[in-house]
N, C-alpha and C positions, 0 to 999 in steps of 0.2 A: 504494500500500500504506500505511495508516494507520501502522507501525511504522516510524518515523525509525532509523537506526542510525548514530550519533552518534560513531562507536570514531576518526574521523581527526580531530574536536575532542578529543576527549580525549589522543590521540597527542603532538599539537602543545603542548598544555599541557604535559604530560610532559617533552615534548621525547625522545622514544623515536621509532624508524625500526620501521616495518612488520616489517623483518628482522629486529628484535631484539627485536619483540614474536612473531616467529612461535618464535624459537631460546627463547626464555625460558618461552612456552605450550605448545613440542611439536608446532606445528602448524606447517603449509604456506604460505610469504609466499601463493602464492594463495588460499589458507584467508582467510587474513589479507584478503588483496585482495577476494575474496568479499563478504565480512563487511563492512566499508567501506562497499561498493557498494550493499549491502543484498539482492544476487544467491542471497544463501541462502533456504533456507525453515524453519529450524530451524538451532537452536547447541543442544548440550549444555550443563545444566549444569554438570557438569566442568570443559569448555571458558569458558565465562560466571568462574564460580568463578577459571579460571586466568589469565583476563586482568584482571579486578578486583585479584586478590590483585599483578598484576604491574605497574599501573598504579595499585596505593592507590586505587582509586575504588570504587563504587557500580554495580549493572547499572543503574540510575537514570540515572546519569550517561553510560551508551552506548545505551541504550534510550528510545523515548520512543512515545508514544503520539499521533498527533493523527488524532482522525477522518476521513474521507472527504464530502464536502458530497453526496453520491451517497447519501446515510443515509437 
């Protein structure tokens, strides 16, 4: 999948736990886990919005783009 999802680099910088990114966004550690893993097909902006505002970053900074060599 060309879409990197970057949320457990950002994590570590933070220094924040999955759990207390999931109690502070409203969502599910496996929401959270999900997400990570890159297991989802879709996040909310909402959701996007709420973990940016709670990690001070950028959807830049947990999203990333790199194409497929299959192109």
């Amino acid at each position: 999948m060309p879409i990197i999802v970057d949320l457990d680099v950002m994590l570590a910088r933070r220094k924040v736990k999955s759990r207390q990114l999931a109690e502070i966004v409203g969502i599910s550690e496996v929401n959270i886990s999900q997400l990570k893993t890159g297991k989802v097909h879709g996040v909310r902006f909402s959701t996007l919005e709420a973990i940016c505002r709670a990690l001070d970053c950028q959807p830049g900074d947990i999203l990333r783009y790199e194409p497929s060599d299959a192109s």
